[in-house]
C-alpha positions as CSV (number, residue, x, y, z in Angstrom):
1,X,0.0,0.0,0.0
2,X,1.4,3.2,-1.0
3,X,-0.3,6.6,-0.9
4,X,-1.1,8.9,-4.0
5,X,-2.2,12.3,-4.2
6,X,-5.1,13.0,-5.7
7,X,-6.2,16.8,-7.1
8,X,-9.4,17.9,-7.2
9,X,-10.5,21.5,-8.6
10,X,-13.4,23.1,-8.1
11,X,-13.9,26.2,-10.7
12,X,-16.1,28.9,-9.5
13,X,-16.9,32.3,-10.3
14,X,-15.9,34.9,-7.5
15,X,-19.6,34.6,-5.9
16,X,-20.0,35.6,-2.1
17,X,-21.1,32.7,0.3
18,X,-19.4,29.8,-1.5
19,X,-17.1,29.0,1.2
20,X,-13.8,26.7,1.8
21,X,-15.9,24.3,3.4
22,X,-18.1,24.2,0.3
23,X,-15.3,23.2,-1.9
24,X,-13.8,20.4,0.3
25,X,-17.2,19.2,0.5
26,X,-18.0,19.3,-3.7
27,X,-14.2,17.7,-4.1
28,X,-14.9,15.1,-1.5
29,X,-17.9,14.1,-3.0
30,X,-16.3,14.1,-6.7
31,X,-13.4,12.2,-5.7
32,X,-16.0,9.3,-3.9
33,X,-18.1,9.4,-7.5
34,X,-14.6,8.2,-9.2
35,X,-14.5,5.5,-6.5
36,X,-11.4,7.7,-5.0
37,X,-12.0,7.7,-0.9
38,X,-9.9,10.8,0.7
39,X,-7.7,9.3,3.7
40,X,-9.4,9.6,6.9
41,X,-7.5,11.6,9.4
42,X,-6.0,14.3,6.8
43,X,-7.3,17.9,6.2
44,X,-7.4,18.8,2.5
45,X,-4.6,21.3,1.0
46,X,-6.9,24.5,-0.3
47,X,-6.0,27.4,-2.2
48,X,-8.2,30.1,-3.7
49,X,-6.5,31.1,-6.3
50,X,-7.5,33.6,-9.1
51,X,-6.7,34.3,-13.1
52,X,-5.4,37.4,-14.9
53,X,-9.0,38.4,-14.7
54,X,-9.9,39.5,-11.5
55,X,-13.9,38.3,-11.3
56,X,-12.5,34.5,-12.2
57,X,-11.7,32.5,-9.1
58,X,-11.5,29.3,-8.2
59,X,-11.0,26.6,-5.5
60,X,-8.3,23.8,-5.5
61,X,-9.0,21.5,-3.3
62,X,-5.7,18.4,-3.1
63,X,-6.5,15.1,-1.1
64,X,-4.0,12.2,0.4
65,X,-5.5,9.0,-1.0
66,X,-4.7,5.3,-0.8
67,X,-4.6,3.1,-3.2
C-alpha cells in the first residue's frame, strides 16, 4: 500500500457565500463518484487562487489517498 495524491479543482466564479468548506465538500464528494475515498484523518490542502482576470476565481482542493 502506498499513498497517492489525488487533485481535485473546483472552478467557481468569485460569488459571495461559497465558502472553503463548500469546496472540500464538492471535491470530496467528486473524488467518492470516481471510487477515490480521501484518507481519513487528513485535512485537504486548499487554495483560492485567481486568473489574470480579476472576477474568475477558483477553489483547489488536493487530497491524500490510498490506493
Amino acid at each position: 500500500m502506498f499513498a497517492m495524491s489525488a487533485l481535485e479543482t473546483i472552478c467557481v466564479a468569485d460569488v459571495p457565500g461559497f465558502t472553503e468548506g463548500d469546496a472540500v465538500t464538492l471535491a470530496r464528494t467528486r473524488l467518492r463518484i470516481r471510487g477515490i475515498d480521501p484518507s481519513h484523518g487528513f485535512q485537504p490542502r486548499v487554495e483560492r487562487l485567481g486568473l489574470s482576470n480579476a472576477a474568475v476565481r477558483f477553489w483547489q482542493v488536493s487530497f491524500l489517498v490510498e490506493r
